[in-house]
C-alpha positions as CSV (number, residue, x, y, z in Angstrom):
1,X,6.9,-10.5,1.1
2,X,9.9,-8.6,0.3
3,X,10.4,-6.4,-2.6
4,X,9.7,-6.9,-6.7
5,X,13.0,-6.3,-8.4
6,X,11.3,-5.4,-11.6
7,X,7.5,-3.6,-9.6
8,X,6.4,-1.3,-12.1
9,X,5.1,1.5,-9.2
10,X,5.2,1.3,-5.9
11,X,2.5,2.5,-2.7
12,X,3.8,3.8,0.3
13,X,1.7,4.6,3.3
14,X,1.8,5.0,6.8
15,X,0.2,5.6,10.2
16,X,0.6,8.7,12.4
17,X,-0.9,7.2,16.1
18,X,0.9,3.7,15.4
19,X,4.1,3.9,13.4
20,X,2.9,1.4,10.8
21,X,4.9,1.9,7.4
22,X,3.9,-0.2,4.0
23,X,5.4,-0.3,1.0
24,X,3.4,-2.2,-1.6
25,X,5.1,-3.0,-5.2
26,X,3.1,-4.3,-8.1
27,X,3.8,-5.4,-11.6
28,X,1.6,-4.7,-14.2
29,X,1.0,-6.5,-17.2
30,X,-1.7,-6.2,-19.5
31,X,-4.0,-9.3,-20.3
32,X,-4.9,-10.7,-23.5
33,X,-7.7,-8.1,-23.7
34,X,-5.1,-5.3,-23.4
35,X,-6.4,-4.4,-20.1
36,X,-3.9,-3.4,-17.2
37,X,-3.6,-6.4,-14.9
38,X,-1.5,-6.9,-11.4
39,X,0.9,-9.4,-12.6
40,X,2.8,-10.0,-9.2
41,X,2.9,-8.0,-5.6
42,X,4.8,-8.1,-2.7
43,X,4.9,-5.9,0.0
44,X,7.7,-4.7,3.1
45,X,5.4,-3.6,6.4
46,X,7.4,-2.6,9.6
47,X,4.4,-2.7,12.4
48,X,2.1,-5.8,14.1
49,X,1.0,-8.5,13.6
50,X,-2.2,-7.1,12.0
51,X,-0.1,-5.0,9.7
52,X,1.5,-7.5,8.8
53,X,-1.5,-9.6,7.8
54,X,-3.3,-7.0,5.9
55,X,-0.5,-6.7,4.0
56,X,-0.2,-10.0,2.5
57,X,-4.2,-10.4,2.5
58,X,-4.0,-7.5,0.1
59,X,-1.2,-9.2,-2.1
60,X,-3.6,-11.9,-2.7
61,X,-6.9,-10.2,-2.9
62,X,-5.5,-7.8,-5.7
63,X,-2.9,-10.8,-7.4
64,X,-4.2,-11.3,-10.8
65,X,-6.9,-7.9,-11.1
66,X,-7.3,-5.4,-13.7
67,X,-6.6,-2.6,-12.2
68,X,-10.0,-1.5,-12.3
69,X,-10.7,-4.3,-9.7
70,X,-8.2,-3.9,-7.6
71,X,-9.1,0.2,-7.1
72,X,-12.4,-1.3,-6.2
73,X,-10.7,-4.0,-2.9
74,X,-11.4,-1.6,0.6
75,X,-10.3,-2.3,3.8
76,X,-13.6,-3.8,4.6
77,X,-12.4,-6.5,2.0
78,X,-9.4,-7.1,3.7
79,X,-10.6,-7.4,7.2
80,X,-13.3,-9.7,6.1
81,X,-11.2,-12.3,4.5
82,X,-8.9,-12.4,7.2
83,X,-12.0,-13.1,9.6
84,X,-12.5,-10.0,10.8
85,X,-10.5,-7.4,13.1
86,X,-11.2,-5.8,16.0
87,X,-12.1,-2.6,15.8
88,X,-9.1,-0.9,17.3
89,X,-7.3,-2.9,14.4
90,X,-9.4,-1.9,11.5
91,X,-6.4,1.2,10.7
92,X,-4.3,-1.6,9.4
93,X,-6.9,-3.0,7.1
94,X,-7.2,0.5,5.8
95,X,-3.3,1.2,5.4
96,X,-3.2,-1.8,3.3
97,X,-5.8,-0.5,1.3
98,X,-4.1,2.7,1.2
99,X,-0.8,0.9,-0.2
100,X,-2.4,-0.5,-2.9
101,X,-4.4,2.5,-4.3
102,X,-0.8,4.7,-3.7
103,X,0.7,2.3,-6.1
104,X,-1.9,2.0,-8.6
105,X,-1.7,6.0,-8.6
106,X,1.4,5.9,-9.1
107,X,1.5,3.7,-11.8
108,X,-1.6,5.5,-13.6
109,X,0.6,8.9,-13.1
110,X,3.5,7.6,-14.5
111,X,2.1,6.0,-17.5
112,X,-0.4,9.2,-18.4
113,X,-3.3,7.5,-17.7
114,X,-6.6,9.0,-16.2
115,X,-6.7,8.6,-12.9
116,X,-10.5,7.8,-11.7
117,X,-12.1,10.7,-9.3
118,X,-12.2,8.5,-5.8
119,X,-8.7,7.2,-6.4
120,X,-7.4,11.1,-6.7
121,X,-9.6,11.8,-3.2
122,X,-7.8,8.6,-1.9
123,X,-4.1,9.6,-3.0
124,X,-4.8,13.7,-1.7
125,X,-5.6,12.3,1.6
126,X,-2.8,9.9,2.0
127,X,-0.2,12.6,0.8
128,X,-1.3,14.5,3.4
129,X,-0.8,11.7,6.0
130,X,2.5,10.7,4.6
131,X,4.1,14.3,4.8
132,X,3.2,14.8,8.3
133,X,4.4,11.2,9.4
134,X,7.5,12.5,7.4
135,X,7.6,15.5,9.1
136,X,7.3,13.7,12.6
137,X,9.8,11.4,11.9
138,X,12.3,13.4,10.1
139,X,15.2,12.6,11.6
140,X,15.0,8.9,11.2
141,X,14.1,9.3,7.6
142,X,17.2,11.5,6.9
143,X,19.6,8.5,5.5
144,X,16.2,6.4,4.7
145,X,16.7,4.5,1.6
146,X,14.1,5.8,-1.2
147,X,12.5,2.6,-2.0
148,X,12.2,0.6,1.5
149,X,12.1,0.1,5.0
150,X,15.4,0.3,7.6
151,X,14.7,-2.3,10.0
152,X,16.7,-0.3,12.4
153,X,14.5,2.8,11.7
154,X,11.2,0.5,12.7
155,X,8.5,1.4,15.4
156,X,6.4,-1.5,15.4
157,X,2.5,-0.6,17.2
158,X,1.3,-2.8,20.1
């Protein structure tokens, strides 16, 4: 939990109907095969106790993956290894999902690499979400730090 000092992209994501924000950060490395792996993660999530969860179940499902692997983790994945969720609970398993591809975008953008065809549908549909939680919560996000949560700013869901 908390933020990487040295993350080499970062996924932000929230929900519209229950306030959850994440922000993942991963570092990435690349193994002794020169493939991309997520050397560290950690993660700041302002909602429940589900949000929460998810969060860090995500750190440790994608801890340790080539990238390739980690694109591949859904939020059936998540939910499943934390024993399930109920259904009105499942949004949070798929935020966290959402946090994790948004920073493997990111990194993929930033370092001019191709960016696989269902990780570019994922990122278009969280941009979308993301501008109009932005939009609804503009005035909170006025003096909003760039790379984290305010705790004062937070609207946990129930």
């Amino acid at each position: 939990m908390g933020k990487l000092d040295d993350y080499s992209a970062i996924g932000k994501v929230g929900n519209m109907v229950c306030g959850d924000v994440m922000w993942l950060y991963i570092k990435v490395d690349q193994d002794d095969r020169g493939r991309d792996v997520i050397s560290n993660i950690s993660w700041e999530t302002f909602g429940c106790t589900t949000a929460i969860a998810t969060s860090s179940m995500v750190s440790d499902l994608a801890k340790g993956k080539t990238l390739k692997e980690a694109i591949e983790i859904t939020n059936r994945d998540v939910a499943e290894e934390l024993g399930g969720l109920p259904p009105v609970k499942m949004h949070c398993s798929a935020l966290a999902a959402d946090a994790l591809n948004e920073a493997i975008y990111e990194y993929l953008e930033q370092n001019d690499r191709e960016i696989p065809e269902t990780l570019a549908r994922r990122h278009e549909k969280v941009v979308k979400e993301v501008a109009e939680l932005e939009k609804r919560y503009e005035s909170f996000l006025k003096d909003e730090p760039e790379t984290g949560p305010a705790a004062e700013n937070a609207t946990p869901c129930s």
